[in-house]
Each structure stands twice: as structure tokens, then as C-alpha cells.
LOSEKOL-689796 format. One record per residue (C-alpha): z negated, x, y; residue in three letters; residue number from 1. Coordinates in Angstrom, 2 decimals. Each point is the difference from the previous one (the first is absolute). Example, Ala and Ser with C-alpha at 12.3 -4.5 7.8 and 13.67 -1.06 7.14 Angstrom:
<rs>
R       z       x       y rest  nr
R   -7.80   12.30   -4.50  ala   1
R    0.66    1.37    3.44  ser   2
</rs>
This chain:
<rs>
R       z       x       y rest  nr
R    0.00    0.00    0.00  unk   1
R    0.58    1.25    3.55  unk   2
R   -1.38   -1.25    3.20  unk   3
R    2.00    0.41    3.62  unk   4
R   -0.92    2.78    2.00  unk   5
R   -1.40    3.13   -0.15  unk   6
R   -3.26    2.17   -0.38  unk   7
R    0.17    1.35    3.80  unk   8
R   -3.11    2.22    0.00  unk   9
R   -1.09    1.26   -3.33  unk  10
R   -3.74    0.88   -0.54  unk  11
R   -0.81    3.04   -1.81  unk  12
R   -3.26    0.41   -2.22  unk  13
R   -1.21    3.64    0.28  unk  14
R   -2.34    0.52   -3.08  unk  15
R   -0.74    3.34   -1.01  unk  16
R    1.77    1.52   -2.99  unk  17
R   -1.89   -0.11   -3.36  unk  18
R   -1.39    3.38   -1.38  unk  19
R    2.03    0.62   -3.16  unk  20
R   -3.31    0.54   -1.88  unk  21
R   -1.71   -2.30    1.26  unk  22
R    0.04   -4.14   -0.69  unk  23
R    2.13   -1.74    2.91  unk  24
R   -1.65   -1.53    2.82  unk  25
R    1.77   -2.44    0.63  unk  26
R    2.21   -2.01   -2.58  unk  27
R    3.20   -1.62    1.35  unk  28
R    1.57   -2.94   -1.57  unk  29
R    3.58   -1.77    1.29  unk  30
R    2.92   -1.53    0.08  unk  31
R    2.99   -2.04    1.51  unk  32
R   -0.61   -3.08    1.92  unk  33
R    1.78   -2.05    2.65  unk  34
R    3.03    2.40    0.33  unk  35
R   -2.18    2.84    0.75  unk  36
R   -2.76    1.83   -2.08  unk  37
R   -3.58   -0.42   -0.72  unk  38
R   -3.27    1.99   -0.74  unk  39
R   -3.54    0.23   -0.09  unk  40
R   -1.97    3.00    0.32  unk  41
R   -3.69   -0.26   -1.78  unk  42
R   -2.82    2.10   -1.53  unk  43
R    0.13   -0.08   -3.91  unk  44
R   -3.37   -0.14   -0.38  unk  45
R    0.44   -3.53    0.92  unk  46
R    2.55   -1.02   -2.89  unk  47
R   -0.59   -0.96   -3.08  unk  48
R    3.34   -0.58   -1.11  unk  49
R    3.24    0.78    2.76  unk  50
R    2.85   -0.73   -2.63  unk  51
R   -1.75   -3.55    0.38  unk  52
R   -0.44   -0.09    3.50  unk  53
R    3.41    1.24    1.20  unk  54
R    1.39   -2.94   -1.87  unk  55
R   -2.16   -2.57    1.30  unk  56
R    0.44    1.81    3.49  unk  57
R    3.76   -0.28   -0.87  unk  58
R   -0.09   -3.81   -1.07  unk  59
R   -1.44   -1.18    3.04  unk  60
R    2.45    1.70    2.45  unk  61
R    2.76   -2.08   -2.44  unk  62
R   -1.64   -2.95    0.78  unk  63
R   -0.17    0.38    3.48  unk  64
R    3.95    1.10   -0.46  unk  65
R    0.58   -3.48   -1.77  unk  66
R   -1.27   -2.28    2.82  unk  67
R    0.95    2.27    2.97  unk  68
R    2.94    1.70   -0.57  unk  69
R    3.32   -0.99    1.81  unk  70
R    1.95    2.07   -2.31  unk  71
R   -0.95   -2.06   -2.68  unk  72
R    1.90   -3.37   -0.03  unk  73
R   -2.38   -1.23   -2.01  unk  74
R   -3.34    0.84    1.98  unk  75
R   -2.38   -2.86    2.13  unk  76
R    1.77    1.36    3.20  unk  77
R    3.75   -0.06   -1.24  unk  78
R   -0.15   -3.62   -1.06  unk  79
R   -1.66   -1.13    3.15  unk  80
R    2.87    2.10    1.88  unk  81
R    2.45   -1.83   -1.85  unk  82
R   -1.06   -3.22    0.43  unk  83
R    1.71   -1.65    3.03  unk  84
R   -2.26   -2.98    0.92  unk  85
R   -3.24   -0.60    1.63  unk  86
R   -1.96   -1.09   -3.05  unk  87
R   -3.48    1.48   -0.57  unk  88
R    0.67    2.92   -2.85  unk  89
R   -2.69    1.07   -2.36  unk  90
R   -1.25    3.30   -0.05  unk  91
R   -2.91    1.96   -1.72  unk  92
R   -3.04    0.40    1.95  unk  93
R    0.32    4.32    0.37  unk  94
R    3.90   -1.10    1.72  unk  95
R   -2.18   -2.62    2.35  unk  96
R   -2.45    2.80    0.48  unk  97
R    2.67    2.87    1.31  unk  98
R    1.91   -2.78    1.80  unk  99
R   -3.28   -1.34    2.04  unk 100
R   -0.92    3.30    0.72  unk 101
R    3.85    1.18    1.26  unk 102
R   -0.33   -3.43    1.99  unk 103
R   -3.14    1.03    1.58  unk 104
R    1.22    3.46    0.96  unk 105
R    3.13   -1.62    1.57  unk 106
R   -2.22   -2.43    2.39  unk 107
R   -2.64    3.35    1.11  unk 108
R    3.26    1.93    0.88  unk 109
R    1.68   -2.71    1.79  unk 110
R    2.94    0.04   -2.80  unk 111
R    0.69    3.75   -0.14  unk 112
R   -0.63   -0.12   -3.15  unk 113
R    1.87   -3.07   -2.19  unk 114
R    1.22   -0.38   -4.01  unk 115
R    2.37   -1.46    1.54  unk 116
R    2.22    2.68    2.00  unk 117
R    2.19    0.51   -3.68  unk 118
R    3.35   -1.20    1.91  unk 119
R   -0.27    1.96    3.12  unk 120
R   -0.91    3.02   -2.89  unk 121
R    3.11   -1.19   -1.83  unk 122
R    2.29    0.13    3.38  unk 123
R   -0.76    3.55    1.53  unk 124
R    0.86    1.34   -3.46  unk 125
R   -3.72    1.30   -1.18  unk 126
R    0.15   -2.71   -2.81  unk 127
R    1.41   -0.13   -3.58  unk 128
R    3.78   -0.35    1.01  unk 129
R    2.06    1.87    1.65  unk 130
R   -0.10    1.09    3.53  unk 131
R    2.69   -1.59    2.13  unk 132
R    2.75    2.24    1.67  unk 133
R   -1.94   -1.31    3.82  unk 134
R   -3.26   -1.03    0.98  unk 135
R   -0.43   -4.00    0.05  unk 136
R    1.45   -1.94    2.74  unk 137
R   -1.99   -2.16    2.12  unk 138
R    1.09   -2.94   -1.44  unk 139
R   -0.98    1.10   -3.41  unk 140
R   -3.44    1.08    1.23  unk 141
R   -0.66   -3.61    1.36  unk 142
R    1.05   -1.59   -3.98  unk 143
R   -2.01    2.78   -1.22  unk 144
R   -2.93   -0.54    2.38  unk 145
R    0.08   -4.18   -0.96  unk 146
R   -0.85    0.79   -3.64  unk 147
R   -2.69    2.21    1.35  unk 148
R   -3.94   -1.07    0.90  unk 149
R   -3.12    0.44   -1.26  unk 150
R   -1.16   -3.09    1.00  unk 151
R    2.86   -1.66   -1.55  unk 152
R   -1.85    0.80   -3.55  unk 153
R   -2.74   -2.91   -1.24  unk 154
R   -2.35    1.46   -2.18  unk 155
R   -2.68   -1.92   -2.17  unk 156
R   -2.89    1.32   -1.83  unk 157
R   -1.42   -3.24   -2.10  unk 158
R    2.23   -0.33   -2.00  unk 159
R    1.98    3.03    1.21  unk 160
R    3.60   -0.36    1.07  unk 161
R    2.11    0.85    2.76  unk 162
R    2.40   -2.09    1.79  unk 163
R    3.62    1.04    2.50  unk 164
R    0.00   -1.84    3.18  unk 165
R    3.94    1.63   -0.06  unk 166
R    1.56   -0.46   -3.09  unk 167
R    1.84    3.40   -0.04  unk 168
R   -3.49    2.00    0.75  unk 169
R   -0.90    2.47   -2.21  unk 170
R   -2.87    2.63   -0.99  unk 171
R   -0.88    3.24   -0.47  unk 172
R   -3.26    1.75   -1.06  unk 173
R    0.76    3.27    0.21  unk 174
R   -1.66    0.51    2.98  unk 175
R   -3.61   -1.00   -1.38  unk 176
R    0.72    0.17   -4.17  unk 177
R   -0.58    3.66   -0.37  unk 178
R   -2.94    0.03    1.54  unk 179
R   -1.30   -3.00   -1.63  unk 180
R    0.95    1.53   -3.44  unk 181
R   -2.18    2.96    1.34  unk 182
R   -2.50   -2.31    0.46  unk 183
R    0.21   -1.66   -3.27  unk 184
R   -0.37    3.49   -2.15  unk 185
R   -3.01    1.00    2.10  unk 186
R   -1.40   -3.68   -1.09  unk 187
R    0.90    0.92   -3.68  unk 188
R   -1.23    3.54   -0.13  unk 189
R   -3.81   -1.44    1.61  unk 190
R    0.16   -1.93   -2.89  unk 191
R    0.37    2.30   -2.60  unk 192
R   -2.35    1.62    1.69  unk 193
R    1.50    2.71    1.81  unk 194
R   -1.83    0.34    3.64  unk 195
R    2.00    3.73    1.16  unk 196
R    3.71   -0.11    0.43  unk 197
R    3.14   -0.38    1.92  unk 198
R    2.93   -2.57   -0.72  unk 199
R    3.25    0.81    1.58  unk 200
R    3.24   -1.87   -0.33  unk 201
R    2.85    1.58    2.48  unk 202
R   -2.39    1.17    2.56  unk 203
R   -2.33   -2.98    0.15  unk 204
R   -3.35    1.16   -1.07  unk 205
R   -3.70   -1.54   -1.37  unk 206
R   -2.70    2.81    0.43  unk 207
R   -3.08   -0.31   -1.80  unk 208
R   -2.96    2.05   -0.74  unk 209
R    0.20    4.00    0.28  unk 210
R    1.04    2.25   -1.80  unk 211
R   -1.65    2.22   -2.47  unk 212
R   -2.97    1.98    1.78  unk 213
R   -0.15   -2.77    2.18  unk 214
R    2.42    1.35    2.23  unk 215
R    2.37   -2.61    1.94  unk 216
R    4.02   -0.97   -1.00  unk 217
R    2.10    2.30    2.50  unk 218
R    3.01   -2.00    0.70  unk 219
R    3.08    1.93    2.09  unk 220
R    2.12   -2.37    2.32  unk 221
R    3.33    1.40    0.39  unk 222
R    1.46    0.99    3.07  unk 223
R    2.85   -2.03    1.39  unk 224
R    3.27    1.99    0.24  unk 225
R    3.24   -0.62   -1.97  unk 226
R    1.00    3.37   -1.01  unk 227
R   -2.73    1.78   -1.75  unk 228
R   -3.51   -1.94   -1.57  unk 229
R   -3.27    1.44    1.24  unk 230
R   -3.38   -0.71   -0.04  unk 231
R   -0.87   -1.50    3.16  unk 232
R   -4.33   -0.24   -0.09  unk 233
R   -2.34   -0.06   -2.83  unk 234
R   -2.27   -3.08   -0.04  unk 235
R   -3.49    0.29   -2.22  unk 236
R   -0.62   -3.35   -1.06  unk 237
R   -1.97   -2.54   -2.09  unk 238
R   -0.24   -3.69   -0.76  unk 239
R    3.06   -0.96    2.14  unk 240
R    3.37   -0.91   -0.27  unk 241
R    2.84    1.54    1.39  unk 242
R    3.73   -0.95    1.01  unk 243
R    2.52    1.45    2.05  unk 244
R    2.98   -0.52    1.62  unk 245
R    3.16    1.81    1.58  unk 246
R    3.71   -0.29    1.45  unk 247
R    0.85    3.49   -0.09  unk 248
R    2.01   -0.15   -3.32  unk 249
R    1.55   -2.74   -0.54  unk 250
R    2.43   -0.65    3.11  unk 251
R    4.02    0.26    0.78  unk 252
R    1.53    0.94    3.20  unk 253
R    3.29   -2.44    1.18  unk 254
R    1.53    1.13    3.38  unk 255
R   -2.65    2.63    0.97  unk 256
R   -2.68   -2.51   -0.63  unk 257
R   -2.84    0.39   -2.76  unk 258
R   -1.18   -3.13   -1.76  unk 259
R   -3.26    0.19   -1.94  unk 260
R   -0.94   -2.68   -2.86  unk 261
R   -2.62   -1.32    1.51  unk 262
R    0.94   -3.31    1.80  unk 263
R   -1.33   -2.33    2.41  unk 264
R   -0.35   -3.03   -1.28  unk 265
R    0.15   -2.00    3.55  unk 266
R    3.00    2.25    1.63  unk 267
R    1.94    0.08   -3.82  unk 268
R    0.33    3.77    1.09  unk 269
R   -0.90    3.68   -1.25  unk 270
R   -2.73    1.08    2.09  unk 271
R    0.60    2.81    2.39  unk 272
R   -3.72    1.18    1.20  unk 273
R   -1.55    3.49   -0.69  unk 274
R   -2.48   -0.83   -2.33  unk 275
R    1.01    2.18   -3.24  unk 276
R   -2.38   -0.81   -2.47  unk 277
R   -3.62   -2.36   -0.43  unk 278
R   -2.46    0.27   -2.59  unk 279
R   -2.35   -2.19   -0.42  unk 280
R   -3.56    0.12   -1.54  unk 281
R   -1.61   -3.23   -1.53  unk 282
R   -2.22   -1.42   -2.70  unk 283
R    3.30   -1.96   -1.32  unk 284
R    3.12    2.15   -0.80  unk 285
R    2.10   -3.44    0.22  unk 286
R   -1.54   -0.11    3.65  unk 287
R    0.62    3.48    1.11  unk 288
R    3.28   -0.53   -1.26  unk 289
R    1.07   -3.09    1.41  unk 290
R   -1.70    1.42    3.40  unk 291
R    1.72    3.88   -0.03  unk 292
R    3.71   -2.38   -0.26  unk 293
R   -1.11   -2.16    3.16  unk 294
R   -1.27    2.79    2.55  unk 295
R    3.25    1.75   -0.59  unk 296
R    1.79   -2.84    0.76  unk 297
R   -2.19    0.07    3.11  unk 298
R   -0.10    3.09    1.22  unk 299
R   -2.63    2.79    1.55  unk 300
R   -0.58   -2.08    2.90  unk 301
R   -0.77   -4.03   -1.53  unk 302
R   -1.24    1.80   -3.47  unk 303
R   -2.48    1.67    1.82  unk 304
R   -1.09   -3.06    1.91  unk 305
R   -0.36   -1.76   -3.17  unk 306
R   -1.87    2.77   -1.54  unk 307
R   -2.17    0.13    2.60  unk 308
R   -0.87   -4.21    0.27  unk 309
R    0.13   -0.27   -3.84  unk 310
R   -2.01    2.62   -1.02  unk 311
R    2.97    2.01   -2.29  unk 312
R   -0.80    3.32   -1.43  unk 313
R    3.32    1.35    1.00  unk 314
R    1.69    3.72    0.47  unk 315
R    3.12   -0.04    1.83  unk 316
R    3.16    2.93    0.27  unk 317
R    1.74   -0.56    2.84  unk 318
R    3.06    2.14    1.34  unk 319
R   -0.04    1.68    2.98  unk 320
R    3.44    1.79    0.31  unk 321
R   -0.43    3.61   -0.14  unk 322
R   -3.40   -0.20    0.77  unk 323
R    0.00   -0.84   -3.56  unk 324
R   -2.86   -2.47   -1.41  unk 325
R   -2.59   -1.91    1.70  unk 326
R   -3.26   -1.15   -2.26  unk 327
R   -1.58   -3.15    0.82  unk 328
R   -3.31   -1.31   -2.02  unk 329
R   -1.05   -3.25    0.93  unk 330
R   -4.03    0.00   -0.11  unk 331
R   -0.63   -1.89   -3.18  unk 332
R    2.69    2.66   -1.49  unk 333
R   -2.49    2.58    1.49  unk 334
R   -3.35   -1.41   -1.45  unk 335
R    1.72   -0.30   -2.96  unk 336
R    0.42    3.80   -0.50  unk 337
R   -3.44    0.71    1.57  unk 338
R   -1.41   -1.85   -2.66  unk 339
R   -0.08   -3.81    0.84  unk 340
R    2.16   -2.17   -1.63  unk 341
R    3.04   -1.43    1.33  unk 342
</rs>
């Protein structure tokens, strides 16, 4: 299965190397998940049995894949694309659950972030077909922008189901599903009873615990430049989650002008701010995700705004020409790394 767009800012775990004669400190299981890759990083003392866990680790990312995947024709989301009416359509309550939450995100960031925005994805070329020979026409933008709207989505919880106010409307969870699978293995691992690891699927990351002599996860954020991948800063880091996101990679230039993949949902356009990458720190990887995607979409100058009212724990990148790179850490971001918790 593969979901549109693009791991923009990887994360990089830096664990020390295991002494050849002595028993590894840390014991890494993984995988392939939502068109990427998956992996979780824990101490063996705490396993009983890993051939059994990497399969039940495995079988619930397959899950998720069967209800949220837009690859799939089959899965809860691809039948409720296809289905061009306003009836309510059934759906399983963890589908409800990344769908409220999405719908939440979309009304704290004013719509800069919205399931939604798969057409205007589709239209600038960053989608699953092919990129056109010219960027969309205005008139295409304004059909495009009709099927379009988070608030044209009806979502209920008892019995779950979600209802189009716009026939044509359709979904997509990529946005928020990785980090809700993230989520969902953390959940799985406290049960088996697992308290010190990290879950990581494309970059989106559950921290838990320390590791072995008690020492916190070092996570490296990579720098945002096209040519080369770096390490950008080092974060130490326990009992958080962490996503990121970027528009340095995944762009085209038509007529001297670059266009990123990140789009507005309200203009139908690429944005064309400074801000280079976001990552975001929160108890809920879904959350951080779903968050990093909308202050990109806003920018350095609303993002920060936001950060500041809302209380995100948020580290932004933001280009300064050849003055290179310009850090901004909201305060909750700040705390976070001092010790509080974001």
C-alpha cells in the first residue's frame, strides 16, 4: 500500500553501537507500513518473546492499513470516497477516532490543516498521478476548491459514521494516520508491558521511558537542505511524541517558480513562506502530526501566534537567505526540553 506524499524531514535515532562482546542494548524490531517503513527501538530485558511481538506489532499496523488506507480500494476510507451521496456511512470507531481528531485540528488552525485538501494535492501534481505539463488554471482551482472543506465533512461518534455535504468530497488520513499508528504500538507495547522505548514510522515518533542506565532517547532532527542530509540538532528526550514536517524536498520549479507540496487549503495554492521545516512535540503522535502539517501551511509568522495562544511545544527552521537558518522555539517547545512536558 502507498499513501500520497512524502516523508519531508526524516528523524534519525542516534543509539550507541553495541559492544561486539557484550549483549545489545537496545533491541530493534521493524518493518514496512503505510508506504514507508517502521521500527521500534527497546531494551531486551523487557521481552519475553520479540518473534511474538513483532508480529502482533505488525498485525495491528495491517489493521490500521485496512480501514485507513486510500490505496486500498477496499479499506473504510476508499468506500466512503467512492460513495457519491450524502448518506451517513459506517465506520469503525478507531476511523471516527482519527477523523474527530483531524476535524478538531482543522477548526484550532482555522482550516490549515483539512483531510480534505486530496484534489488540490491531486492538481499541482504532488499526488498519485501524473504531474500535468502546467500548473492548474484558475478555473480548475475554483472546481478543485468546491470539492474542498473541512467543514463540508459530518462526522458521528454514536454510532460512528461520516457523512459528504458534497457528493464528490473525499478523504485522506495521511496527514494524522502515521502518527496515530505510532500511537497505537506505544498503546500495545504498555500492554505487554514494555514501559522504555521508541516507535517510529517514517519520522513520526512515540518516546517512552529511557534508555538503559537511565540515560534519555537522543533523537537528531535533520537539517533542511536539498542536496546533502545532515543532522540539524540533537534533542534528549522522554515520554513525548514527536513529528515533523518539511517542504524542502519534495517541490518542482515551472517558469522560474518553485512549488512546494504543501498546500493551502483556503487559497488551493502551494505555499510560498520561509518556514522550512516544524516539529512538533506532544503527548499524541497523531496530534503532533496533524499539528507539524498545519503550521507549515501557516507559516513562521501565524504558526508562531498559534503556538504561542495554544500552548504548542513547537521548534521551527525558517530560511533566511544567505544568512542561512533562523531557530524559533515556542515556550512550551522550550519547557519541554528543560524538563516540563509539552
Amino acid at each position: 500500500m502507498r499513501w500520497y506524499g512524502l516523508l519531508l524531514l526524516s528523524l534519525l535515532l542516534l543509539l550507541p553501537a553495541a559492544c561486539t562482546r557484550q549483549a545489545p542494548e537496545v533491541l530493534h524490531l521493524g518493518g514496512e507500513t503505510m508506504g514507508t517503513t517502521w521500527s521500534v527501538s527497546l531494551r531486551p530485558a523487557e521481552v519475553k518473546d520479540s518473534i511474538a511481538l513483532q508480529a502482533q506489532l505488525q498485525a495491528r499496523l495491517d489493521h490500521i492499513n485496512r480501514l485507513m488506507s486510500t490505496y486500498d480500494p477496499r479499506s473504510e476510507i476508499s468506500r466512503f470516497n467512492q460513495q457519491l451521496n450524502r448518506d451517513w456511512f459506517a465506520v469503525s470507531p478507531p476511523t471516527a477516532a482519527v477523523v474527530a481528531l483531524a476535524q478538531q485540528i482543522s477548526a484550532l488552525t482555522d482550516g490549515a490543516f483539512d483531510i480534505s485538501v486530496g484534489p488540490l494535492v491531486e492538481l499541482w501534481g504532488f499526488g498519485a498521478s501524473p504531474r500535468g505539463a502546467q500548473i492548474p488554471e484558475v478555473e480548475q482551482l475554483r472546481q478543485a476548491l468546491e470539492q474542498v472543506g473541512y467543514q463540508r465533512l459530518d462526522l458521528r461518534l454514536d454510532p460512528p459514521a461520516l457523512r459528504k455535504q458534497v457528493p464528490r468530497l473525499r478523504i485522506d488520513l495521511s496527514a494524522v494516520a502515521k502518527g496515530y499508528a505510532v500511537d497505537a504500538l506505544k498503546a500495545l507495547l504498555k500492554e505487554q508491558g514494555v514501559r522504555n522505548f521508541i516507535v517510529e514510522i517514517g519520522g513520526e515518533l512515540q518516546i517512552s521511558g529511557e534508555r538503559a542506565g537511565g540515560k534519555p532517547w537522543r533523537i537528531a532532527v535533520e537539517k533542511p537542505q536539498e542536496e546533502v542530509r545532515a543532522v540539524g540538532k540533537v534533542l534528549l528526550l522522554k515520554d513525548t511524541a514527536l513529528a515533523t514536517s518539511g517542504n524542502y524536498r519534495n517541490f518542482y520549479v515551472e517558469n522560474g517558480q518553485r512549488y512546494a507540496h504543501t498546500i493551502d487549503p483556503k487559497s488551493g495554492r502551494p505555499i510560498q513562506h520561509r518556514l522550512a521545516s516544524v516539529t512538533v512535540l506532544d503527548p499524541s503522535c497523531a496530534r503532533a502530526d496533524a499539528l507539524a502539517t498545519a503550521l507549515m501551511v501557516l507559516g513562521e509568522e501565524q504558526g508562531r501566534l498559534l503556538c504561542e495562544k495554544a500552548g504548542i511545544a513547537a521548534l521551527f527552521l525558517i530560511h533566511k537567505g544567505e544568512a542561512g537558518l533562523e531557530e524559533y522555539a515556542s515556550p512550551s517547545f522550550a519547557a519541554a526540553l528543560a524538563g516540563g512536558q509539552p
